[in-house]
C-alpha positions in Angstrom: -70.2 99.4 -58.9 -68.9 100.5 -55.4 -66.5 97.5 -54.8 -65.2 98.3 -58.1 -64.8 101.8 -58.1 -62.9 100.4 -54.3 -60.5 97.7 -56.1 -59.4 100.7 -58.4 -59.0 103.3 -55.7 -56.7 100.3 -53.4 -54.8 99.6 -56.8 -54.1 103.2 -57.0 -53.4 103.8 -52.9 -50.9 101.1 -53.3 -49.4 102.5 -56.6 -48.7 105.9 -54.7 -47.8 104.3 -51.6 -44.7 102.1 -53.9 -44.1 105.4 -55.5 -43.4 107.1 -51.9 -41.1 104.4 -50.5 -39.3 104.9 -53.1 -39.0 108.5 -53.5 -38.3 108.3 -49.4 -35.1 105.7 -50.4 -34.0 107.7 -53.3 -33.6 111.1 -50.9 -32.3 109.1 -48.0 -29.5 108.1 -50.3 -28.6 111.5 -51.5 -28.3 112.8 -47.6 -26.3 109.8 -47.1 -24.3 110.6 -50.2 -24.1 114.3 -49.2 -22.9 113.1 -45.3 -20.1 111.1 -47.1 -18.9 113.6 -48.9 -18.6 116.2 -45.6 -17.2 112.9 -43.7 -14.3 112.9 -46.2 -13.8 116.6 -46.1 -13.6 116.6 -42.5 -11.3 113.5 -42.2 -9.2 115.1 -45.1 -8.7 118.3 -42.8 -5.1 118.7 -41.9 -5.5 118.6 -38.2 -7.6 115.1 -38.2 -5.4 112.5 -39.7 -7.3 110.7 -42.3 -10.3 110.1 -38.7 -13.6 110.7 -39.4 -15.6 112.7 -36.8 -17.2 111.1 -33.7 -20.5 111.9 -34.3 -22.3 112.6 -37.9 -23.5 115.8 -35.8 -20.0 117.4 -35.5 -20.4 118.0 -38.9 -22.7 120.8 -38.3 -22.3 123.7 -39.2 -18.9 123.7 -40.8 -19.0 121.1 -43.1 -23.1 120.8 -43.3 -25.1 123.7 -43.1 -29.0 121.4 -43.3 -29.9 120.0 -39.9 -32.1 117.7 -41.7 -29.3 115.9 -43.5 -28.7 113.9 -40.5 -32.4 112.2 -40.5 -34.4 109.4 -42.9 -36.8 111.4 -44.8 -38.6 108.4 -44.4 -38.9 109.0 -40.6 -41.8 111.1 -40.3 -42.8 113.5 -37.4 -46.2 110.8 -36.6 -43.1 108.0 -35.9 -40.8 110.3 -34.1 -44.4 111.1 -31.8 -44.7 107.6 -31.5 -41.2 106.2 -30.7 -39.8 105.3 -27.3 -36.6 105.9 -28.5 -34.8 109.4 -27.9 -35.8 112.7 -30.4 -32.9 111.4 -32.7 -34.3 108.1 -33.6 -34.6 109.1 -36.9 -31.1 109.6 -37.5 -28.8 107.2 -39.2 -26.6 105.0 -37.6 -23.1 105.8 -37.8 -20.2 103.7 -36.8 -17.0 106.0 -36.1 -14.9 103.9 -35.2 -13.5 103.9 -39.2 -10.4 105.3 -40.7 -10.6 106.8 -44.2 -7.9 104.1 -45.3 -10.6 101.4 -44.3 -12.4 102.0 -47.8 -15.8 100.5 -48.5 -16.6 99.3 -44.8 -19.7 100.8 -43.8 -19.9 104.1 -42.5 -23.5 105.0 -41.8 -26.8 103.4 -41.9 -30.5 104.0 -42.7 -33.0 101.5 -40.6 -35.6 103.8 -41.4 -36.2 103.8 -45.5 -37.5 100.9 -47.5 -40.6 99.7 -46.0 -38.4 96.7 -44.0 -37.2 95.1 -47.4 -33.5 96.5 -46.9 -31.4 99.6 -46.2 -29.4 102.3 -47.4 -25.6 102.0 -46.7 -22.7 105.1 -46.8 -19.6 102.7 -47.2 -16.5 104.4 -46.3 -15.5 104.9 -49.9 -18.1 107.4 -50.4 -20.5 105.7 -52.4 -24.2 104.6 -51.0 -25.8 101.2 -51.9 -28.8 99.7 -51.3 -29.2 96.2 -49.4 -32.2 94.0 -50.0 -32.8 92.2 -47.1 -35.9 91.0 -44.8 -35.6 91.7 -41.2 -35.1 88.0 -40.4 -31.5 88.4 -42.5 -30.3 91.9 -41.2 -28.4 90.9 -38.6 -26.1 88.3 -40.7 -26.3 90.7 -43.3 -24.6 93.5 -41.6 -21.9 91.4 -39.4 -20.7 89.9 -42.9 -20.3 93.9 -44.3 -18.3 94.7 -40.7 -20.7 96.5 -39.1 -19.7 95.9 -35.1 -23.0 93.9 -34.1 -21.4 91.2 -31.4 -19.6 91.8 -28.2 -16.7 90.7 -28.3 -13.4 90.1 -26.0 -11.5 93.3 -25.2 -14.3 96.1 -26.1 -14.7 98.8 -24.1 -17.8 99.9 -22.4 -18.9 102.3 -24.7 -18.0 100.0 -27.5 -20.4 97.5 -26.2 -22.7 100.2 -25.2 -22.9 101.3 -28.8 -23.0 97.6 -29.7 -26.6 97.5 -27.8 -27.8 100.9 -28.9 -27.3 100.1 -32.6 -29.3 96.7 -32.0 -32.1 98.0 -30.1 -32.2 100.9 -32.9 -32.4 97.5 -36.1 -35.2 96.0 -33.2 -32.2 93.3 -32.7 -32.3 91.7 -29.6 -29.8 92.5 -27.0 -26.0 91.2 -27.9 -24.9 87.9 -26.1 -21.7 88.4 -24.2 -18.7 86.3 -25.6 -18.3 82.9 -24.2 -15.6 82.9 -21.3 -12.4 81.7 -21.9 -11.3 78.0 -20.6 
């Protein structure tokens, strides 16, 4: 009676736990949704030329009034406690270096949300999809949507600085350098 009462109570612990995930994607889309929209308002702004900010943070407070907007739902206080990783970890990876004309390149990225069977994207053009993907496939996944994963010739160090952060944040190893020119 015991290890049946058990089988139902897992059945049900893994029901709830699908349910969560998924409730945990759905809201990390909206705040990528919501970030979209207060990235195109921003780059919109007379004085900015169609660029989108440098940070998702320089949003705040003018054109985003939540501070939690900027974080996963999915990244809970017990894995913030337990990252090495700075207090922001939780944050979504955002790639600046985008023009509004560039249309549905990616913008922003969730590592956090979907249990490591894929991610929400904010593609330039506003809209957020979802990307099934196992980890073993998220690297070639994201270089063939444009996000800057490589080091290549002629980046600056920052660019290749954000090159390792964003891998080390996807638990890529660290980018190979480009092969030397003959």
């Amino acid at each position: 009676m015991l290890l049946i009462l058990a089988a139902i109570g897992t059945g049900y612990w893994v029901i709830g736990k699908r349910a969560q995930v998924q409730r945990q994607r759905a809201l990390c889309a909206s705040h990528l949704s919501q970030l979209g929209k207060a990235i195109s308002t921003f780059a919109d702004s007379g004085e900015n030329l169609g660029r989108v900010p440098m940070t998702l943070r320089a949003l705040h407070p003018a054109y985003i009034q939540d501070p939690r907007l900027f974080s996963c739902p999915s990244w809970s206080a017990e894995s913030q406690a337990s990252s090495p990783a700075s207090a922001q970890s939780g944050d979504y990876l955002y790639f600046p270096n985008h023009t509004k004309s560039q249309g549905a390149a990616p913008l922003a990225l969730c590592p956090h949300c979907g249990a490591g069977l894929g991610f929400n994207v904010l593609q330039g053009d506003g809209h957020v999809e979802w990307f099934a993907t196992t980890p073993d496939q998220l690297e070639t996944k994201l270089v063939k949507m444009g996000v800057p994963l490589r080091i290549e010739r002629g980046m600056s160090a920052a660019e290749i600085q954000d090159v390792q952060t964003w891998r080390a944040r996807l638990n890529l190893p660290p980018a190979d350098p480009p092969e030397p020119l003959e």
